[in-house]
PAKEFI-712779 format. One line per 5 residues: number of its first residue (from 1); their letters; for each residue x, y, z negated of C-alpha. Coordinates in nm, 4 decimals. Example, Ala and Ser with C-alpha at 12.3 -4.5 7.8 and 13.67 -1.06 7.14 Angstrom:
1	as	1.2300:-0.4500:-0.7800 | 1.3670:-0.1060:-0.7140
// end
This chain:
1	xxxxx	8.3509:12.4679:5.3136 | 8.2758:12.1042:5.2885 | 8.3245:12.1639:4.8375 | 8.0917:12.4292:4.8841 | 7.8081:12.2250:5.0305
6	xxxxx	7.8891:11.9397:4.7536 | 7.8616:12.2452:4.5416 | 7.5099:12.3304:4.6715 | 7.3434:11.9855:4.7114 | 7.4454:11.8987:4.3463
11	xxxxx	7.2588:12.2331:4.2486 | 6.9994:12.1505:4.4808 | 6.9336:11.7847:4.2640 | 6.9546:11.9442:3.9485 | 6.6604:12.2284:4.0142
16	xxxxx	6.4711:11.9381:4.1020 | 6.5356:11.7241:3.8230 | 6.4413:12.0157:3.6108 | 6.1183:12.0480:3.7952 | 6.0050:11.7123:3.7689
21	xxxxx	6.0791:11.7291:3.4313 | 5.8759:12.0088:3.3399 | 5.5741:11.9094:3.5459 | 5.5674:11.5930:3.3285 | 5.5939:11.7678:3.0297
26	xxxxx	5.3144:12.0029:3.1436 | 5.0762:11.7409:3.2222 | 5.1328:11.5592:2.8888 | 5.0805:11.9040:2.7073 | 4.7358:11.9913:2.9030
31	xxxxx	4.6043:11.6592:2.8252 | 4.6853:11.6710:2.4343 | 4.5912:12.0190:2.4319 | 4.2691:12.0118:2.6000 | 4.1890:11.7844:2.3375
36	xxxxx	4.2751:11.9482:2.0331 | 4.1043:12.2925:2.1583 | 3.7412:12.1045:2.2366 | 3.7649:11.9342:1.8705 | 3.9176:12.2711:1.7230
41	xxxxx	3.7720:12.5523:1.9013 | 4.1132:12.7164:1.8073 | 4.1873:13.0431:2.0062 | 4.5205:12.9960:1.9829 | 4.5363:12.6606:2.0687
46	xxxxx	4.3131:12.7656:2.3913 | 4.5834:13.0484:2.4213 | 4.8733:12.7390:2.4688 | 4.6390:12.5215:2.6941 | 4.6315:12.8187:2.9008
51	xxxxx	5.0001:12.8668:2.9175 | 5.0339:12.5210:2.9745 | 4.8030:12.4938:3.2560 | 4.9951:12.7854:3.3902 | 5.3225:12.6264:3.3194
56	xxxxx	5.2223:12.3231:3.5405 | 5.1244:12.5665:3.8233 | 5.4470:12.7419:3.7847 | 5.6548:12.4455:3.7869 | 5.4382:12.2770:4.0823
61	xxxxx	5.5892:12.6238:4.2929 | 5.8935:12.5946:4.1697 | 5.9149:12.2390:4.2686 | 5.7939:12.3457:4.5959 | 6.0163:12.6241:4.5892
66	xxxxx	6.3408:12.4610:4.5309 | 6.2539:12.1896:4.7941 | 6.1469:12.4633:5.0700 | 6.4523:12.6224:4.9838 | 6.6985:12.3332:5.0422
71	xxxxx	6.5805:12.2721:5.3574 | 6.8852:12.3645:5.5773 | 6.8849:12.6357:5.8574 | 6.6540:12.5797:6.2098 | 6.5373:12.7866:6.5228
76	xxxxx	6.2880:13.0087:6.3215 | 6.4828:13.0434:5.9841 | 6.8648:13.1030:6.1267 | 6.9357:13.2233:5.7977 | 6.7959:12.9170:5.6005
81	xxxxx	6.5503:12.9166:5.3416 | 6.6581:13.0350:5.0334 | 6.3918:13.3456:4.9567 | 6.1840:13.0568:4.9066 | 6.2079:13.0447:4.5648
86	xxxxx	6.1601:13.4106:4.5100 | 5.8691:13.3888:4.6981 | 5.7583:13.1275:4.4656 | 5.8623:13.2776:4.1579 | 5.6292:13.5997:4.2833
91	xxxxx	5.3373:13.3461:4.2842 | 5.4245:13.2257:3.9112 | 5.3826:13.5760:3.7857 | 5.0928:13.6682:3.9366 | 4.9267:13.3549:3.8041
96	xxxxx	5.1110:13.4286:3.4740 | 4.8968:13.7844:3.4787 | 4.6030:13.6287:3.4925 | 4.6226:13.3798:3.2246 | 4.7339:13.6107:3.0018
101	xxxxx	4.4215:13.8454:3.0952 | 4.2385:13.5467:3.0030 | 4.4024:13.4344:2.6960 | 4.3452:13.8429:2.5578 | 4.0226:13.8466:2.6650
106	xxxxx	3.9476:13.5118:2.4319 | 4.1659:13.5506:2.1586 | 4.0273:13.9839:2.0995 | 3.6286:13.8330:2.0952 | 3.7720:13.5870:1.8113
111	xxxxx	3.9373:13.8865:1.6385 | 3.5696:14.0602:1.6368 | 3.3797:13.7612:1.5446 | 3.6255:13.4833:1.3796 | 3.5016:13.1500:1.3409
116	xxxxx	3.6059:12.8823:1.1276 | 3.8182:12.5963:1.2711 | 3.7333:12.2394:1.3115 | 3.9755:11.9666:1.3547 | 4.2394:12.1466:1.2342
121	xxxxx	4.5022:11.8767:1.1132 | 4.4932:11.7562:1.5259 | 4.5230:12.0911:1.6247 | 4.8295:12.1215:1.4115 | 4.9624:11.7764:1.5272
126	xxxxx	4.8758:11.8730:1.8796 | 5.1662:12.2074:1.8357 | 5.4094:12.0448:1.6692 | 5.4101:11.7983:1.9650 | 5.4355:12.0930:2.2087
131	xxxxx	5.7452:12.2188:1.9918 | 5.9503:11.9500:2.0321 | 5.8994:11.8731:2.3990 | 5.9011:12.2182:2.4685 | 6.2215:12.2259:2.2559
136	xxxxx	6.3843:11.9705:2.4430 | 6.2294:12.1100:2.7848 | 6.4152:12.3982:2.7555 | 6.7191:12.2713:2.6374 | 6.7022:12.1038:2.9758
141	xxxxx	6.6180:12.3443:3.1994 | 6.8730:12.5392:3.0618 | 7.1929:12.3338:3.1369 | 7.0189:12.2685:3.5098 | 6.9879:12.6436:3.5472
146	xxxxx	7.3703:12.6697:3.4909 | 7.4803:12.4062:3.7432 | 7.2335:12.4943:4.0084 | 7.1723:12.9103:3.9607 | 6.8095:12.8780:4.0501
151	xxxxx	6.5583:13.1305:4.0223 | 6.2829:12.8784:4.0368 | 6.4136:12.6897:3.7802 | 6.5003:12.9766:3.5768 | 6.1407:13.1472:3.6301
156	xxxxx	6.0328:12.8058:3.4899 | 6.2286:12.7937:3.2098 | 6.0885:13.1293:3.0853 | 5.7487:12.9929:3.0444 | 5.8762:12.7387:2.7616
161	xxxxx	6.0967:12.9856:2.6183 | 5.7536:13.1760:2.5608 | 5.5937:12.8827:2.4740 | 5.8292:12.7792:2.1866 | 5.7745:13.1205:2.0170
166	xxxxx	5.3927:13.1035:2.0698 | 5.3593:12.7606:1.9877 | 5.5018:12.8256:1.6535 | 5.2528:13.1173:1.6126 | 5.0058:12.9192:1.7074
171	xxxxx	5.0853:12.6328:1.4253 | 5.1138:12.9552:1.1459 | 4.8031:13.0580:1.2557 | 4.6409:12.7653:1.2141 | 4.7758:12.6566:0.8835
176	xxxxx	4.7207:12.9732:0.7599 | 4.3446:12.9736:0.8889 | 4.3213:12.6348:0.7320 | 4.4782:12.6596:0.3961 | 4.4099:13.0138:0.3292
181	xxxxx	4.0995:13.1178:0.5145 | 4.2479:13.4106:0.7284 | 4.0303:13.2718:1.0279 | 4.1749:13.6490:1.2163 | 4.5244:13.4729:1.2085
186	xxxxx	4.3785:13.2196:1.5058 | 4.3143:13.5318:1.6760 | 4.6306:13.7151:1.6083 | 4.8201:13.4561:1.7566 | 4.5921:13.3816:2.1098
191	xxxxx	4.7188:13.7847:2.1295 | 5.0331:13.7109:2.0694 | 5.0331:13.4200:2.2948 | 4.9059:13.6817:2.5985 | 5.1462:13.9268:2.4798
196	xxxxx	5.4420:13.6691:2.5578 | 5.2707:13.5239:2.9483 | 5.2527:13.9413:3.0212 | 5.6265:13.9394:2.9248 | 5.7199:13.5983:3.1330
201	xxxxx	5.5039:13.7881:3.4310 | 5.7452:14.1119:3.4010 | 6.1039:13.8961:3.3301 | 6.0207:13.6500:3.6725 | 5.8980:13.9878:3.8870
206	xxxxx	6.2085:14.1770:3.7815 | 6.3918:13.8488:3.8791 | 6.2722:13.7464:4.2309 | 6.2080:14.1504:4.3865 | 6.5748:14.2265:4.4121
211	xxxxx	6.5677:13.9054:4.6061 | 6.2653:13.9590:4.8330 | 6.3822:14.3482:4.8760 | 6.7698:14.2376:4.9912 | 6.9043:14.4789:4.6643
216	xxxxx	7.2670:14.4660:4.6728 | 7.4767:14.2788:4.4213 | 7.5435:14.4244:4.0990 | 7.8100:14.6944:4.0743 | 7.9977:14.4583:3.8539
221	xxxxx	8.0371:14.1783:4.1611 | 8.0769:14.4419:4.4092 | 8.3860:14.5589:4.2315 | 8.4856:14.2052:4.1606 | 8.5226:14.1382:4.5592
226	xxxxx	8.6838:14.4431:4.6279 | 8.9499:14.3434:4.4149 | 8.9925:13.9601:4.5199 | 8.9753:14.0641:4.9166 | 9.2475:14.3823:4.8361
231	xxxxx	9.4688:14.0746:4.6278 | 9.5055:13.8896:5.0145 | 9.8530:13.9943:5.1754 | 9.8013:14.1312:5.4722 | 9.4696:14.3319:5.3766
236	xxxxx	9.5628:14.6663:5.3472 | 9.2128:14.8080:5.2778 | 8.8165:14.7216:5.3493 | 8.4829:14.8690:5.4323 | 8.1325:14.8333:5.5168
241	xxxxx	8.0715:14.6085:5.2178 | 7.7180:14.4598:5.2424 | 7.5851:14.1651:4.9819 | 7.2502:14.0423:4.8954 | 7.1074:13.7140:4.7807
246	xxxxx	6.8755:13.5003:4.8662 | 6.7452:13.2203:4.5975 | 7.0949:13.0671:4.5132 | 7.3294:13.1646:4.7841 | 7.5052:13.4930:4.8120
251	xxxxx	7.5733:13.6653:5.1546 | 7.9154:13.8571:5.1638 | 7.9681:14.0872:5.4938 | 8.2963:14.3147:5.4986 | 8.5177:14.4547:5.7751
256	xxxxx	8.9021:14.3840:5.7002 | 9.1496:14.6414:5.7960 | 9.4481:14.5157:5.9044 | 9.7833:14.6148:6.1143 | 9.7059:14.7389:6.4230
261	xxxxx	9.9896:14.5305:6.6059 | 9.8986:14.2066:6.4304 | 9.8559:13.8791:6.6513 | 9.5449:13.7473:6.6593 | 9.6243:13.4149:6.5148
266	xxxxx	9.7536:13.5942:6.1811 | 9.4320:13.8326:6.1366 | 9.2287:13.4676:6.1676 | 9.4633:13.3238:5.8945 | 9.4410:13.6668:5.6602
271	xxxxx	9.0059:13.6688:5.7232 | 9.0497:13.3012:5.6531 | 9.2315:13.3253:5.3355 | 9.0124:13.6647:5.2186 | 8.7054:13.4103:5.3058
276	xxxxx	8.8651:13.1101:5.0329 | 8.9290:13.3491:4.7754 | 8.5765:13.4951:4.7353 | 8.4002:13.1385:4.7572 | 8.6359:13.0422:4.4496
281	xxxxx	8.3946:13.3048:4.2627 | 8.0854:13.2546:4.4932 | 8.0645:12.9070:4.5494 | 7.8649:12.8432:4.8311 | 7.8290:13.2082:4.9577
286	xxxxx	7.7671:13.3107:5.3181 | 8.0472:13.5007:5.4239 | 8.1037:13.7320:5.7256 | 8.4374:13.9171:5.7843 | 8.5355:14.1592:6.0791
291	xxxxx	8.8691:14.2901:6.1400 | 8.9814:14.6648:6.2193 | 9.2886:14.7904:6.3007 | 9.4248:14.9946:5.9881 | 9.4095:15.3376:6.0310
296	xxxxx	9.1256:15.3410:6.2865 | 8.8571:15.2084:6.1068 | 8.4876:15.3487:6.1846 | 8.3910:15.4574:5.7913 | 8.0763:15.6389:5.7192
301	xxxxx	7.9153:15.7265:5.4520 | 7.6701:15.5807:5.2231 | 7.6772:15.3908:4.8712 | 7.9368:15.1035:4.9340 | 8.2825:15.0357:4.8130
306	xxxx	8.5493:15.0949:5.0381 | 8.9201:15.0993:4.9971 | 9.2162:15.1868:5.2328 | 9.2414:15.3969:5.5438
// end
Protein backbone atom coordinates (compact mmCIF):
# COMPACT_ATOMS: atom_id res chain seq x y z
CA UNK A 1 0.00 0.00 0.00
CA UNK A 2 2.64 2.40 1.05
CA UNK A 3 4.14 2.05 -3.26
CA UNK A 4 0.76 2.80 -4.11
CA UNK A 5 0.50 6.14 -2.33
CA UNK A 6 4.22 7.00 -3.70
CA UNK A 7 2.48 5.97 -6.84
CA UNK A 8 -0.34 8.54 -6.38
CA UNK A 9 1.48 11.60 -4.92
CA UNK A 10 4.06 11.41 -7.82
CA UNK A 11 0.91 11.54 -10.20
CA UNK A 12 -0.54 14.02 -8.07
CA UNK A 13 2.90 16.51 -8.76
CA UNK A 14 2.95 15.82 -12.23
CA UNK A 15 -0.93 17.00 -13.05
CA UNK A 16 0.15 19.97 -11.38
CA UNK A 17 3.24 20.64 -13.06
CA UNK A 18 1.30 20.26 -16.22
CA UNK A 19 -1.18 22.79 -15.03
CA UNK A 20 1.07 25.39 -14.15
CA UNK A 21 2.59 24.93 -17.22
CA UNK A 22 -0.23 25.46 -19.36
CA UNK A 23 -1.64 28.42 -17.45
CA UNK A 24 1.69 30.15 -18.26
CA UNK A 25 1.58 29.33 -21.64
CA UNK A 26 -2.04 30.57 -21.81
CA UNK A 27 -1.36 33.84 -20.39
CA UNK A 28 1.64 34.47 -22.70
CA UNK A 29 -0.65 33.44 -25.72
CA UNK A 30 -3.71 35.89 -24.67
CA UNK A 31 -1.37 38.68 -24.29
CA UNK A 32 0.42 38.23 -27.83
CA UNK A 33 -2.78 37.41 -29.27
CA UNK A 34 -4.87 40.13 -28.09
CA UNK A 35 -2.42 42.12 -29.74
CA UNK A 36 -2.14 40.84 -33.05
CA UNK A 37 -6.16 40.60 -33.40
CA UNK A 38 -6.66 44.61 -32.41
CA UNK A 39 -3.77 45.51 -35.10
CA UNK A 40 -5.17 42.69 -37.54
CA UNK A 41 -8.78 42.49 -37.14
CA UNK A 42 -8.13 38.80 -38.21
CA UNK A 43 -11.16 36.44 -37.53
CA UNK A 44 -9.14 33.76 -37.16
CA UNK A 45 -6.73 35.14 -35.09
CA UNK A 46 -9.85 36.34 -32.79
CA UNK A 47 -10.96 32.61 -33.26
CA UNK A 48 -7.33 31.49 -31.31
CA UNK A 49 -7.57 34.40 -28.70
CA UNK A 50 -10.77 32.89 -27.93
CA UNK A 51 -9.50 29.42 -27.52
CA UNK A 52 -6.81 30.71 -25.65
CA UNK A 53 -8.76 32.64 -23.24
CA UNK A 54 -10.70 29.47 -22.88
CA UNK A 55 -7.64 27.40 -22.54
CA UNK A 56 -6.55 29.54 -19.48
CA UNK A 57 -10.04 29.02 -17.92
CA UNK A 58 -9.78 25.39 -18.55
CA UNK A 59 -6.46 24.97 -17.16
CA UNK A 60 -7.28 27.43 -14.07
CA UNK A 61 -10.15 24.30 -13.27
CA UNK A 62 -8.02 21.87 -13.92
CA UNK A 63 -5.47 23.28 -11.65
CA UNK A 64 -8.15 23.58 -9.19
CA UNK A 65 -9.31 20.31 -10.03
CA UNK A 66 -6.27 18.29 -9.57
CA UNK A 67 -5.54 20.12 -6.23
CA UNK A 68 -9.28 19.54 -4.86
CA UNK A 69 -8.79 16.18 -5.88
CA UNK A 70 -5.57 15.35 -3.96
CA UNK A 71 -6.86 16.42 -0.98
CA UNK A 72 -7.02 13.13 1.06
CA UNK A 73 -10.27 11.62 2.61
CA UNK A 74 -12.26 13.63 5.78
CA UNK A 75 -15.66 13.42 7.74
CA UNK A 76 -17.81 14.72 4.75
CA UNK A 77 -15.87 13.11 1.76
CA UNK A 78 -15.12 9.37 3.30
CA UNK A 79 -14.48 8.44 -0.09
CA UNK A 80 -11.93 11.28 -0.92
CA UNK A 81 -12.06 13.64 -3.59
CA UNK A 82 -11.31 12.38 -6.74
CA UNK A 83 -14.72 13.30 -8.93
CA UNK A 84 -13.20 16.54 -8.55
CA UNK A 85 -11.67 16.66 -11.62
CA UNK A 86 -14.59 15.39 -13.55
CA UNK A 87 -16.50 17.89 -12.09
CA UNK A 88 -14.04 20.29 -13.38
CA UNK A 89 -13.56 18.91 -16.64
CA UNK A 90 -17.69 19.33 -16.99
CA UNK A 91 -17.03 23.09 -16.37
CA UNK A 92 -14.23 23.19 -19.24
CA UNK A 93 -16.72 22.00 -21.76
CA UNK A 94 -19.39 23.99 -21.07
CA UNK A 95 -17.16 27.03 -21.30
CA UNK A 96 -15.61 25.33 -24.39
CA UNK A 97 -19.45 25.52 -25.95
CA UNK A 98 -19.64 28.82 -25.59
CA UNK A 99 -16.53 30.05 -27.08
CA UNK A 100 -16.98 28.16 -29.87
CA UNK A 101 -20.67 29.71 -30.27
CA UNK A 102 -18.79 32.80 -30.21
CA UNK A 103 -15.94 32.14 -32.41
CA UNK A 104 -18.92 30.82 -35.29
CA UNK A 105 -20.87 33.54 -34.70
CA UNK A 106 -17.65 35.98 -35.67
CA UNK A 107 -15.89 34.10 -38.07
CA UNK A 108 -19.75 33.31 -40.41
CA UNK A 109 -20.39 37.52 -40.35
CA UNK A 110 -16.66 37.66 -41.86
CA UNK A 111 -17.61 34.93 -44.38
CA UNK A 112 -20.70 37.33 -45.49
CA UNK A 113 -18.84 40.49 -45.44
CA UNK A 114 -14.85 39.78 -45.61
CA UNK A 115 -12.62 42.48 -44.86
CA UNK A 116 -9.18 43.00 -45.69
CA UNK A 117 -6.47 42.38 -43.04
CA UNK A 118 -4.19 44.79 -41.42
CA UNK A 119 -1.05 43.92 -39.71
CA UNK A 120 -0.79 40.85 -41.18
CA UNK A 121 3.05 39.92 -40.95
CA UNK A 122 2.37 40.24 -36.72
CA UNK A 123 -0.54 38.31 -37.04
CA UNK A 124 1.47 35.65 -38.75
CA UNK A 125 4.39 36.03 -36.22
CA UNK A 126 1.85 36.05 -33.45
CA UNK A 127 0.71 31.95 -34.77
CA UNK A 128 3.78 30.72 -35.40
CA UNK A 129 4.60 31.65 -31.75
CA UNK A 130 1.43 29.83 -30.59
CA UNK A 131 2.71 26.70 -32.69
CA UNK A 132 5.65 26.14 -31.06
CA UNK A 133 4.61 26.66 -27.46
CA UNK A 134 1.60 24.95 -28.12
CA UNK A 135 3.85 22.27 -29.72
CA UNK A 136 5.92 21.91 -26.84
CA UNK A 137 2.76 22.33 -24.42
CA UNK A 138 1.45 19.36 -25.55
CA UNK A 139 4.33 17.39 -25.79
CA UNK A 140 4.27 18.06 -22.07
CA UNK A 141 1.10 17.48 -21.03
CA UNK A 142 1.27 14.43 -22.72
CA UNK A 143 4.10 12.54 -20.87
CA UNK A 144 2.37 14.07 -17.41
CA UNK A 145 -0.90 12.54 -18.52
CA UNK A 146 0.89 9.11 -18.67
CA UNK A 147 2.52 9.19 -15.23
CA UNK A 148 -0.36 10.72 -13.42
CA UNK A 149 -3.77 9.32 -15.50
CA UNK A 150 -5.55 12.59 -14.99
CA UNK A 151 -8.62 13.62 -16.50
CA UNK A 152 -7.95 17.21 -15.75
CA UNK A 153 -4.85 17.17 -17.24
CA UNK A 154 -5.94 15.21 -20.08
CA UNK A 155 -9.18 17.51 -20.67
CA UNK A 156 -6.42 20.19 -20.80
CA UNK A 157 -4.33 18.76 -23.09
CA UNK A 158 -7.17 18.49 -25.67
CA UNK A 159 -7.51 22.15 -25.93
CA UNK A 160 -3.80 22.47 -27.42
CA UNK A 161 -4.18 19.48 -29.40
CA UNK A 162 -7.07 21.63 -31.06
CA UNK A 163 -5.14 24.49 -30.94
CA UNK A 164 -2.11 23.15 -32.91
CA UNK A 165 -4.42 22.15 -35.82
CA UNK A 166 -6.27 25.53 -35.73
CA UNK A 167 -3.38 27.52 -35.23
CA UNK A 168 -1.94 26.23 -38.37
CA UNK A 169 -5.26 27.06 -40.15
CA UNK A 170 -5.20 30.09 -38.83
CA UNK A 171 -1.46 30.98 -40.24
CA UNK A 172 -2.81 29.42 -43.99
CA UNK A 173 -5.50 31.57 -43.74
CA UNK A 174 -3.77 34.41 -43.21
CA UNK A 175 -0.99 34.01 -45.68
CA UNK A 176 -3.29 33.09 -48.07
CA UNK A 177 -5.55 36.29 -47.34
CA UNK A 178 -2.35 38.22 -47.53
CA UNK A 179 -0.52 37.00 -50.52
CA UNK A 180 -3.39 35.97 -52.55
CA UNK A 181 -6.38 38.05 -51.61
CA UNK A 182 -8.85 35.19 -50.58
CA UNK A 183 -9.92 37.52 -47.56
CA UNK A 184 -12.98 34.31 -47.08
CA UNK A 185 -9.92 32.09 -46.07
CA UNK A 186 -9.73 34.33 -42.56
CA UNK A 187 -13.18 33.27 -42.25
CA UNK A 188 -12.90 29.69 -43.18
CA UNK A 189 -10.53 29.13 -40.62
CA UNK A 190 -12.37 31.20 -37.37
CA UNK A 191 -15.06 28.16 -38.55
CA UNK A 192 -12.78 25.81 -38.45
CA UNK A 193 -11.34 27.00 -35.28
CA UNK A 194 -15.19 26.63 -33.63
CA UNK A 195 -15.56 23.46 -35.36
CA UNK A 196 -12.43 22.03 -33.32
CA UNK A 197 -13.59 23.90 -29.39
CA UNK A 198 -17.27 22.02 -30.32
CA UNK A 199 -15.14 18.83 -30.75
CA UNK A 200 -12.80 19.46 -27.44
CA UNK A 201 -16.47 20.22 -25.67
CA UNK A 202 -17.81 16.59 -26.88
CA UNK A 203 -14.15 14.53 -26.29
CA UNK A 204 -13.90 16.15 -22.32
CA UNK A 205 -17.99 15.45 -21.77
CA UNK A 206 -17.64 11.92 -23.08
CA UNK A 207 -14.56 11.79 -20.72
CA UNK A 208 -15.66 13.04 -17.25
CA UNK A 209 -19.78 11.56 -17.42
CA UNK A 210 -18.77 7.96 -17.03
CA UNK A 211 -17.00 9.39 -14.05
CA UNK A 212 -19.72 11.61 -12.53
CA UNK A 213 -22.43 8.70 -13.46
CA UNK A 214 -20.20 5.73 -11.52
CA UNK A 215 -20.22 3.67 -15.27
CA UNK A 216 -18.47 0.55 -14.71
CA UNK A 217 -15.03 -0.20 -16.07
CA UNK A 218 -14.62 -1.22 -19.50
CA UNK A 219 -15.44 -4.82 -20.42
CA UNK A 220 -11.83 -5.17 -21.33
CA UNK A 221 -10.61 -4.43 -17.41
CA UNK A 222 -13.48 -6.23 -16.07
CA UNK A 223 -12.29 -9.35 -17.78
CA UNK A 224 -8.73 -8.49 -16.98
CA UNK A 225 -9.57 -8.82 -13.02
CA UNK A 226 -11.51 -11.73 -13.34
CA UNK A 227 -8.66 -13.42 -14.61
CA UNK A 228 -5.81 -12.06 -12.15
CA UNK A 229 -8.26 -12.72 -8.92
CA UNK A 230 -9.21 -16.55 -10.53
CA UNK A 231 -4.92 -16.87 -11.02
CA UNK A 232 -4.78 -16.62 -6.72
CA UNK A 233 -4.62 -20.30 -5.22
CA UNK A 234 -7.10 -20.73 -3.08
CA UNK A 235 -9.87 -18.70 -5.11
CA UNK A 236 -11.98 -21.07 -6.53
CA UNK A 237 -14.47 -18.62 -8.12
CA UNK A 238 -15.90 -14.79 -7.61
CA UNK A 239 -18.95 -12.63 -7.80
CA UNK A 240 -20.63 -9.46 -7.31
CA UNK A 241 -17.96 -7.62 -9.28
CA UNK A 242 -18.52 -3.83 -8.92
CA UNK A 243 -15.79 -1.06 -10.36
CA UNK A 244 -16.03 2.53 -11.09
CA UNK A 245 -13.64 5.43 -11.08
CA UNK A 246 -13.35 8.40 -9.77
CA UNK A 247 -10.69 11.09 -11.33
CA UNK A 248 -7.52 8.82 -11.11
CA UNK A 249 -8.25 6.08 -8.71
CA UNK A 250 -10.15 2.96 -9.48
CA UNK A 251 -12.53 1.27 -6.90
CA UNK A 252 -12.50 -2.65 -7.13
CA UNK A 253 -15.37 -4.46 -4.91
CA UNK A 254 -15.67 -8.42 -5.33
CA UNK A 255 -16.82 -11.25 -3.05
CA UNK A 256 -14.18 -14.23 -3.01
CA UNK A 257 -15.45 -17.69 -2.81
CA UNK A 258 -13.47 -19.80 -0.98
CA UNK A 259 -13.51 -23.38 0.98
CA UNK A 260 -16.06 -23.54 3.25
CA UNK A 261 -13.79 -25.18 6.06
CA UNK A 262 -10.95 -22.71 5.56
CA UNK A 263 -9.40 -20.96 8.77
CA UNK A 264 -9.83 -17.62 8.97
CA UNK A 265 -6.26 -16.62 8.99
CA UNK A 266 -5.79 -18.34 5.40
CA UNK A 267 -9.01 -16.61 3.71
CA UNK A 268 -7.17 -13.12 5.13
CA UNK A 269 -3.88 -14.28 3.44
CA UNK A 270 -5.81 -15.52 -0.03
CA UNK A 271 -8.09 -11.76 0.02
CA UNK A 272 -4.69 -10.35 0.81
CA UNK A 273 -2.81 -11.80 -1.98
CA UNK A 274 -6.08 -11.40 -4.59
CA UNK A 275 -5.82 -7.57 -3.20
CA UNK A 276 -1.63 -7.33 -4.38
CA UNK A 277 -2.24 -8.81 -7.57
CA UNK A 278 -4.88 -6.38 -8.91
CA UNK A 279 -2.95 -3.16 -7.58
CA UNK A 280 0.10 -4.53 -9.76
CA UNK A 281 -2.39 -3.51 -12.75
CA UNK A 282 -4.32 -0.74 -10.82
CA UNK A 283 -1.87 1.04 -9.02
CA UNK A 284 -3.38 2.87 -6.43
CA UNK A 285 -6.94 1.35 -6.68
CA UNK A 286 -9.44 1.12 -3.83
CA UNK A 287 -10.06 -2.32 -3.24
CA UNK A 288 -12.81 -4.16 -1.28
CA UNK A 289 -12.95 -8.01 -1.04
CA UNK A 290 -15.56 -10.25 0.88
CA UNK A 291 -15.29 -13.84 1.34
CA UNK A 292 -18.05 -16.67 0.79
CA UNK A 293 -17.94 -20.02 1.43
CA UNK A 294 -17.72 -21.93 -2.04
CA UNK A 295 -20.68 -23.46 -2.96
CA UNK A 296 -23.02 -21.19 -0.97
CA UNK A 297 -22.52 -18.07 -2.44
CA UNK A 298 -25.66 -15.55 -2.70
CA UNK A 299 -25.45 -14.91 -6.83
CA UNK A 300 -28.08 -12.95 -8.56
CA UNK A 301 -28.50 -11.74 -11.53
CA UNK A 302 -27.59 -8.71 -13.38
CA UNK A 303 -24.68 -7.59 -15.89
CA UNK A 304 -21.43 -8.56 -13.92
CA UNK A 305 -18.81 -11.17 -14.36
CA UNK A 306 -18.91 -13.97 -12.19
CA UNK A 307 -17.06 -17.21 -12.14
CA UNK A 308 -17.29 -20.41 -9.96
CA UNK A 309 -20.05 -21.88 -7.86
Amino acid sequence: MHGSFEHHEAGNKWALAATVMSISVALILIATKLVAWQMSGSAAVLGSLADSALDLIGSGLAFIGVRWASEPADAEHRFGHHKAEAITGLAQAILITGSALFVLNESIQRLIAPEPLAAGNIAIAVMLLSLVLSLGLVTFQTFAMRQSGSVAVEGDRAHYVGDLVANAGALLAIFLSLQTGLLRADAVAGILAAVFLAWSAISITRKVLPQLMDEELSTRDREQIGKIVMAVPGVLGFHHLRTRRAGRRVYIQLHLELRPDIQLRRAHMISESVEAELLTVFPGADILLHQDPYGEADHHDGPEITEGG
